[in-house]
C-alpha positions as CSV (number, residue, x, y, z in Angstrom):
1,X,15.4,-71.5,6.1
2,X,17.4,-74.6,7.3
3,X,20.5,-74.3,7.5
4,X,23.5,-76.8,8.5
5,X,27.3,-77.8,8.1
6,X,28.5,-80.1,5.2
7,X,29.9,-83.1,6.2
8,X,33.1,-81.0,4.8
9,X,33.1,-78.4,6.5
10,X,32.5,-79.8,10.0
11,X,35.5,-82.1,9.2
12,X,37.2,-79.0,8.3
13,X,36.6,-77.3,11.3
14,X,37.4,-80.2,13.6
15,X,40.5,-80.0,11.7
16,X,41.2,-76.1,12.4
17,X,40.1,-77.0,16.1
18,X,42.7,-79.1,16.8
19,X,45.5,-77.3,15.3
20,X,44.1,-73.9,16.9
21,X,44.2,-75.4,20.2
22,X,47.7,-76.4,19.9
23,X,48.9,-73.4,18.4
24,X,46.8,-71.4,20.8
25,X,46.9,-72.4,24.7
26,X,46.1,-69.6,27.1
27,X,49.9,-69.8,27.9
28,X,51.0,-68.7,24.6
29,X,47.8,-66.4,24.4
30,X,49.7,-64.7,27.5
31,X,53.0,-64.8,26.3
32,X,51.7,-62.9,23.1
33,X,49.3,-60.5,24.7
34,X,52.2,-59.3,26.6
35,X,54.3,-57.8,23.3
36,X,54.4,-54.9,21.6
37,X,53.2,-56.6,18.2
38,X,50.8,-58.9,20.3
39,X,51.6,-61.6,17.2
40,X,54.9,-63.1,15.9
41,X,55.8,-63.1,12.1
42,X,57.5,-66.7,12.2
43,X,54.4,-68.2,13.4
44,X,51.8,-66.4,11.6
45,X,53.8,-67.5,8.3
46,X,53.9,-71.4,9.5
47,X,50.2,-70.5,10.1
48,X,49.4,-69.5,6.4
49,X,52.2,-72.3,4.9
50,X,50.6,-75.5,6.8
51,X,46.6,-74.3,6.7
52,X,46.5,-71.5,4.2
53,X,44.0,-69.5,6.3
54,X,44.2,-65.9,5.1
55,X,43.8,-67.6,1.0
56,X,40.1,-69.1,2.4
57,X,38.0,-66.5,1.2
58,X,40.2,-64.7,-1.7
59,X,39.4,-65.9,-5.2
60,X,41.8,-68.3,-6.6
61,X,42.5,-66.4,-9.7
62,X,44.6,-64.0,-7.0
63,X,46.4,-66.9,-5.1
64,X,43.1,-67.6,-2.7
65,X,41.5,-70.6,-2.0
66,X,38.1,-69.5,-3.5
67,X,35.5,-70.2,-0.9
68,X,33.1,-68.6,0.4
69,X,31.8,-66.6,3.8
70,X,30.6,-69.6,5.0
71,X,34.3,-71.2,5.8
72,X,35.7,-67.9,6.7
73,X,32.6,-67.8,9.2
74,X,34.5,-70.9,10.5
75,X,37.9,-70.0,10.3
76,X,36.6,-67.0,12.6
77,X,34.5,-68.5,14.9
78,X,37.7,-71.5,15.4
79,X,40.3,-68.8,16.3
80,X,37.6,-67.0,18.9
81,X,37.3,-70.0,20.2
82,X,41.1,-70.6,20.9
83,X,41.5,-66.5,21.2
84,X,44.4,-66.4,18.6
85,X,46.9,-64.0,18.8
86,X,47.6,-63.0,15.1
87,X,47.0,-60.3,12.7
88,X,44.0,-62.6,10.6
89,X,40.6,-60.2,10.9
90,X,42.7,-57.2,10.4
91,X,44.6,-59.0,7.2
92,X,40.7,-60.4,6.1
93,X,39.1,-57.0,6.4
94,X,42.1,-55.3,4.2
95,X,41.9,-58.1,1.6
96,X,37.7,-57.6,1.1
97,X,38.1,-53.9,0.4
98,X,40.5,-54.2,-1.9
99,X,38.4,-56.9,-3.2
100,X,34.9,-54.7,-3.3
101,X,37.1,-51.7,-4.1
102,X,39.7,-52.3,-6.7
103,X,40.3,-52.9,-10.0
104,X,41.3,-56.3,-11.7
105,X,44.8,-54.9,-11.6
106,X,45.0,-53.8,-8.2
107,X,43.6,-57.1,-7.1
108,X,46.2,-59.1,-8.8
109,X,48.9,-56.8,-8.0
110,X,47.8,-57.1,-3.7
111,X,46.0,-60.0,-2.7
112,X,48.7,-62.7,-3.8
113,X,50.9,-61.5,-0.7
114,X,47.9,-61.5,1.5
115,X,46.8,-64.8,0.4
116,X,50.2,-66.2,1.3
117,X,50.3,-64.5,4.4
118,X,54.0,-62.7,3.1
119,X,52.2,-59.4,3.8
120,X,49.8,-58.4,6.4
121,X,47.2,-55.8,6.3
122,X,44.4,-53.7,7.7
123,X,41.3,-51.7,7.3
124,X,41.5,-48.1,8.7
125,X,38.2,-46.7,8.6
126,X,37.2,-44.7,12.5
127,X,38.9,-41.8,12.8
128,X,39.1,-40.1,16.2
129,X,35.1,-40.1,17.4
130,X,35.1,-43.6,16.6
131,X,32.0,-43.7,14.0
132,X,32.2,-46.6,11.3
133,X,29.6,-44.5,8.9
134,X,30.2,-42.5,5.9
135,X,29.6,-39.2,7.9
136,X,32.0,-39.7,10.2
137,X,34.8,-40.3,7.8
138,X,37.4,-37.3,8.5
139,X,40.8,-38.2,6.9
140,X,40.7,-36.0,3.4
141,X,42.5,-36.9,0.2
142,X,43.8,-34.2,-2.0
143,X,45.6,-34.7,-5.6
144,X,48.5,-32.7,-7.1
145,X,50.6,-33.2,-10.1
146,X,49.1,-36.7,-10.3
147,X,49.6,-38.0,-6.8
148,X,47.3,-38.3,-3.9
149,X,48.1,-37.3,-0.8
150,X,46.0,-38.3,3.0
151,X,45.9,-36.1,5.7
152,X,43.8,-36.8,9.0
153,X,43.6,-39.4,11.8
154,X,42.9,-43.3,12.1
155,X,41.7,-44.3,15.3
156,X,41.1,-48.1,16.5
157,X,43.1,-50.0,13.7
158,X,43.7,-53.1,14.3
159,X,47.0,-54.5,14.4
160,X,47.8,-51.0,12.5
161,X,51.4,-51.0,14.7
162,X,52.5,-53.7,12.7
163,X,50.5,-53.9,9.5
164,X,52.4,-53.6,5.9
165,X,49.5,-52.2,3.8
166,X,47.3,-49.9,5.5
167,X,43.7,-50.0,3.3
168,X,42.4,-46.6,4.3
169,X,39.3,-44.8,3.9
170,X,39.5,-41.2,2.9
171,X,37.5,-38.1,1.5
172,X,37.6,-36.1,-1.5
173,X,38.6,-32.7,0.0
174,X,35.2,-30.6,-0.5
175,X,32.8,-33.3,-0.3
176,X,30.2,-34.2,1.6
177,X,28.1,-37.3,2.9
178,X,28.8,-40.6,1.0
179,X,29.9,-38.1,-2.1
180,X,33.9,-38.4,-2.5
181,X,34.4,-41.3,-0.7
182,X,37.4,-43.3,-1.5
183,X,39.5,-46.4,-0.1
184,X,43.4,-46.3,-1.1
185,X,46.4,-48.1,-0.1
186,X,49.1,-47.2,2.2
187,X,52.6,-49.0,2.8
188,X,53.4,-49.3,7.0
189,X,56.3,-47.6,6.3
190,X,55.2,-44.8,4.0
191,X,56.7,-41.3,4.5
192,X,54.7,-39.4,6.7
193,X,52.8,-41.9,8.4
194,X,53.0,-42.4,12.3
195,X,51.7,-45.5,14.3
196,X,51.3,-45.6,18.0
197,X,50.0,-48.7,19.8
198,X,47.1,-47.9,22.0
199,X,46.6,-49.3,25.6
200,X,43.7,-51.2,25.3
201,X,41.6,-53.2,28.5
202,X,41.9,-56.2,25.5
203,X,45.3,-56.9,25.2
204,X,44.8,-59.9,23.2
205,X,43.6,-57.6,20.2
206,X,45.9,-54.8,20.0
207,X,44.5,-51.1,18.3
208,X,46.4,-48.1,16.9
209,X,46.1,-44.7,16.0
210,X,47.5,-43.9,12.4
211,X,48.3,-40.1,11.9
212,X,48.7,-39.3,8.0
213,X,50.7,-36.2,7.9
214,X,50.3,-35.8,3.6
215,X,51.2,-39.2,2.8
216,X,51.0,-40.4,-0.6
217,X,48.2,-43.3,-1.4
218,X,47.3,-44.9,-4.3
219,X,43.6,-45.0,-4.8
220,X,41.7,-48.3,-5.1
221,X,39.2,-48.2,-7.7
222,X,37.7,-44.6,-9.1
223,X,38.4,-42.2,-6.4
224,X,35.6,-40.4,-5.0
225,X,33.2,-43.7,-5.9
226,X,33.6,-46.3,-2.8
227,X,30.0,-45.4,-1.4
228,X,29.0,-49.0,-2.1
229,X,32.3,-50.6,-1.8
230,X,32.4,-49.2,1.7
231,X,29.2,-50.2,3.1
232,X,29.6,-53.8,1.5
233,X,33.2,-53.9,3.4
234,X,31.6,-53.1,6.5
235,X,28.5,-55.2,6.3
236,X,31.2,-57.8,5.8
237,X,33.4,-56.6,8.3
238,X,30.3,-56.8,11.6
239,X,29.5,-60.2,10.4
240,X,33.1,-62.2,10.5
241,X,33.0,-60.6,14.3
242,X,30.3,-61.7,15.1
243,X,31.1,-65.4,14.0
244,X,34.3,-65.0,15.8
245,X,32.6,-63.8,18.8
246,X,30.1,-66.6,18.9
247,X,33.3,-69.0,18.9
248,X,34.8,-66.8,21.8
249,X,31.3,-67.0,23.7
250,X,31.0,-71.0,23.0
251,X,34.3,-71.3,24.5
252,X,33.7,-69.4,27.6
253,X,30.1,-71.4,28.0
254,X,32.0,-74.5,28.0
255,X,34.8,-73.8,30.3
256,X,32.1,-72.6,32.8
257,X,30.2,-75.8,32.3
258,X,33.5,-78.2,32.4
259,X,34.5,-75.7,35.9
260,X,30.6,-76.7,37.3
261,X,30.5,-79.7,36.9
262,X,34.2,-80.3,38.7
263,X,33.6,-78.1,41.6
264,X,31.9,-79.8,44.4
265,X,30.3,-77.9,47.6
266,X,28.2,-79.3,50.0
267,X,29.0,-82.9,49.2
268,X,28.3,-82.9,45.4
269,X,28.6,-80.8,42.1
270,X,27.7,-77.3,41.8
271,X,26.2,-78.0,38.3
272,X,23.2,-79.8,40.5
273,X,22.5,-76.4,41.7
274,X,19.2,-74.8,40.4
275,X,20.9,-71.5,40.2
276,X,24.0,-72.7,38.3
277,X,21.0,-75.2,35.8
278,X,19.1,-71.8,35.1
279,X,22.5,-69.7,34.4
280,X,23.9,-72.9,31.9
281,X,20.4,-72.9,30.7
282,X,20.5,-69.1,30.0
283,X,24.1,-69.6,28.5
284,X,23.0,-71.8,25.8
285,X,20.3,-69.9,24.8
286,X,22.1,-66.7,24.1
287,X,24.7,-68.5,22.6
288,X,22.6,-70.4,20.0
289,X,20.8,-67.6,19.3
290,X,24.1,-66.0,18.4
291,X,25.4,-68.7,16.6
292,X,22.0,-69.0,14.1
293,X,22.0,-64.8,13.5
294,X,26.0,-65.1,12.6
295,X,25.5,-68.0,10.5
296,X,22.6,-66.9,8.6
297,X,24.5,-63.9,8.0
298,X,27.3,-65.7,6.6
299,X,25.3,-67.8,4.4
300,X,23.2,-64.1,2.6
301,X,26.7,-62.9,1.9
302,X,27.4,-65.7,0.0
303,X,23.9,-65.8,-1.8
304,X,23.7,-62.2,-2.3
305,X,20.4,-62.0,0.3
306,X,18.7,-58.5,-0.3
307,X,18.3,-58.3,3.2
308,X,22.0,-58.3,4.3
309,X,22.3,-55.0,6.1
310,X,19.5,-56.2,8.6
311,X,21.3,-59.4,8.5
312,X,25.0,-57.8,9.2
313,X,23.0,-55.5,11.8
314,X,21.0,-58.3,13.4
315,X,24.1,-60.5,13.8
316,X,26.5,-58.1,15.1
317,X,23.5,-57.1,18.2
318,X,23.1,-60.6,18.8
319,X,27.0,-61.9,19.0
320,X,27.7,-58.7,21.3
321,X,25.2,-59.3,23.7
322,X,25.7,-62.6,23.7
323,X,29.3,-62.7,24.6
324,X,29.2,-60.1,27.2
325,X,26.4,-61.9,28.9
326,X,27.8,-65.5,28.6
327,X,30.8,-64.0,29.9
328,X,29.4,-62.5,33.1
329,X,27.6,-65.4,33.7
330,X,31.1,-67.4,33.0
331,X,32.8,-65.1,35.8
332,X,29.9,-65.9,38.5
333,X,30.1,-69.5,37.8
334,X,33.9,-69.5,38.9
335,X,32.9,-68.2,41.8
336,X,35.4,-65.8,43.3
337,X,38.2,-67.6,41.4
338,X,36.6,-65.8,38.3
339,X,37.8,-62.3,38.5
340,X,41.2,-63.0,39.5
341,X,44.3,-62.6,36.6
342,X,45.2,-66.4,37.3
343,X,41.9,-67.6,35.9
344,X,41.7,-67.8,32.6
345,X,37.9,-66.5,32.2
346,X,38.9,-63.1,32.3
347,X,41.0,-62.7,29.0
348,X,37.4,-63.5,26.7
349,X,35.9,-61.3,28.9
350,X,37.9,-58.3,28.0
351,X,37.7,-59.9,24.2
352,X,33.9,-60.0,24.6
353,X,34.1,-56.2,26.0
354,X,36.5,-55.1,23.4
355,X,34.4,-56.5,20.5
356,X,31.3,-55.4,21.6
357,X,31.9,-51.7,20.4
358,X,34.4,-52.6,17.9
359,X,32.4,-51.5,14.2
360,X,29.5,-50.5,16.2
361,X,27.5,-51.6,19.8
362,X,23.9,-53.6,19.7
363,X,22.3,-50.4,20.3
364,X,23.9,-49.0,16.7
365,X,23.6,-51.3,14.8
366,X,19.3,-52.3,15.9
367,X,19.0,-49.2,14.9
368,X,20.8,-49.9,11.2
369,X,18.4,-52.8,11.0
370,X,15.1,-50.8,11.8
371,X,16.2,-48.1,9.5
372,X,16.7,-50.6,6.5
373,X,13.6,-52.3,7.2
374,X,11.6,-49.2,7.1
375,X,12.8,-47.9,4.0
């Protein structure tokens, strides 16, 4: 397969570039990483109002913009690259499970207000071991006199302090395996429902724990049915991070690069070192890499590939390893500027770390891909 850019889309993204990198500097990364919210609602609706962002991949008939994976793959990999501070992967996730989940009414009933970016949302699916699979879903839903009630624990849910709809994944109370699952809808400030902020190494990302203490939640689709809608969310979900974290790793490649080639010792550049060629030369090759398994992935969702959980899985393993590695390499090629707060380098680090076992590590998900392909 060949695959490359439109003429479009790469005007569109050196469009999103520049306005990410003026939105975004590492100074206003900072001044956001250190709040509560870790976002601000003022600029996050300016965000939606001039570029229309969260819209890119809803369907127009529910106040999106109708595209596909493909430009959200951009869109992701753009605000990795400039480490954004707003509530947009958490709002994205929410707004493809109501999409795989719900019915024509609930769509048009909840994705307008995400599409505008009025409302923000999130995907709650890891309880408290952390598992992103159907037997590890621990939250139960119970009905009575025609209203459904959660009970149970959210763990790792993104911007989940701050979110308005909480898209949750529950099971029907005395079922089993991927029997009974169900996704339903939460407000953020539903009776019953607690949020704490976790402390995170990644303060540029910001996690919660939801406690459910019998909250009612409306269910999305036919309750106890979501099987399929859930592992198409999450096959979605591993490979918009991984296009955002081959934007993140890009970004730290060239900033190492740019530092090399500055820094002079000895009389002349340390980019005319050997060890510093072979670590750049290493660099790009994980990073392309990344970049072809994230973008391939993008491209089956859109096409309906048969292969896509080996895709999703392959592209997830690659993007994690990738971004940890460029960034260790990025560190080292400060020198021993490169581990202090000052420098820069070390807030994609901890996003590389953070994202690495967020919805699964390579180790998990190789072994997703091997399983599909032997079956």
């Amino acid at each position: 397969m060949r695959f490359s850019f439109t003429p479009e889309q790469e005007e569109f993204r050196a469009g999103l570039r520049r306005a990410l990198e003026a939105r975004s500097p590492t100074k206003e990364v900072r001044r956001l990483m250190a709040t509560d919210a870790g976002w601000e609602r003022d600029s996050w609706q300016r965000l939606n109002t001039e570029l229309g962002l969260t819209a890119i991949q809803i369907p127009e008939e529910f106040g999106g913009q109708g595209f596909g994976f493909g430009e959200l793959g951009i869109v992701l990999e753009e605000m990795g690259r400039s480490l954004l501070c707003a509530p947009f992967l958490s709002t994205a996730l929410a707004a493809m499970a109501i999409q795989n989940a719900g019915s024509e009414e609930q769509k048009r009933a909840l994705l307008p207000a995400l599409a505008d970016g009025s409302k923000t949302a999130t995907l709650a699916v890891s309880g408290a071991s952390g598992r992103n699979d159907a037997a590890g879903v621990a939250m139960t839903a119970t009905q009575s006199g025609g209203v459904w009630r959660l009970v149970g624990t959210k763990s790792f849910v993104l911007d989940g302090h701050t979110a308005d709809l909480i898209v949750a994944l529950a099971r029907l109370a005395g079922t089993k395996g991927e029997d009974g699952l169900a996704f339903f809808t939460v407000p953020g400030d539903a009776a019953g429902l607690s949020r704490q902020r976790l402390d995170t190494m990644d303060e540029t990302r910001k996690l919660a724990r939801l406690q459910f203490a019998s909250v009612e939640a409306q269910p999305l689709g036919e309750p106890g049915k979501a099987a399929a809608a859930f592992d198409r969310t999450m096959q979605q979900a591993v490979i918009c991070l991984a296009n955002e974290m081959v934007g993140g790793a890009d970004r730290l490649r060239q900033d190492a690069l740019d530092y090399t080639k500055m820094r002079m010792q000895f009389g002349r550049s340390i980019a005319s070192f050997q060890v510093t060629k072979h670590k750049a030369a290493d660099m790009l090759v994980d990073v392309e890499m990344a970049k072809s398994a994230a973008y391939y992935a993008a491209a089956a969702l859109d096409e309906g590939d048969d292969e896509l959980p080996a895709l999703a899985a392959l592209a997830k393993a690659s993007a994690s390893e990738a971004y940890l590695q460029t960034a260790i390499h990025a560190v080292q090629m400060h020198g021993g500027i490169g581990f202090t707060w000052d420098n820069d380098t070390h807030l994609w680090f901890k996003r590389a770390k953070s994202s690495e076992i967020l919805f699964g590590d390579a180790n998990w998900h190789r072994e997703q891909m091997m399983r599909h392909w032997k079956h």
